[in-house]
C-alpha angles and dihedrals in degrees: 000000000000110000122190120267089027106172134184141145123245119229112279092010117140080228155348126288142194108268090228092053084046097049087044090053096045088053094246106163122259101233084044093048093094098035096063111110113243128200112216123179122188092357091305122099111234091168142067103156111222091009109052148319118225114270081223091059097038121135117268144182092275127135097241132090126230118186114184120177131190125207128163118222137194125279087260095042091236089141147276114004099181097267119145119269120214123193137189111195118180115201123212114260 
């Protein structure tokens, strides 16, 4: 979840910024702001979905292939509850 001081720097960006300033910016609703989901991997967040991912996590010319999805459940996890999925698939060279 969401910490205070949260920085990151969206892709493409000249330099990191704090992740309020950014949702602000990006006209995410207040009352919806902490309950986005966030990615972080090693203590850093690469990924906002529907805002931004991290420059530092973008997609590049490796050899390797990343697949992230998205998909909103219900409150209990039981499954699907119609939410949207989003997904970010990256495809070897």
């Amino acid at each position: 979840g969401r910490r205070p001081g949260d920085r990151l720097r969206p892709l493409g960006a000249p330099g990191s910024r704090k992740l309020k300033e950014l949702l602000v910016d990006r006209g995410v609703p207040a009352g919806r702001r902490d309950r986005l989901p966030l990615l972080e991997i090693d203590g850093r967040i690469a990924w906002v979905p529907g805002v931004t991912i991290d420059d530092a996590f973008r997609l590049r010319a490796e050899p390797e292939c990343w697949v992230a999805e998205l998909e909103t459940l219900d409150r209990g996890g039981n499954g699907p509850s119609g939410g949207p999925v989003e997904r970010v698939e990256k495809e070897p060279s």
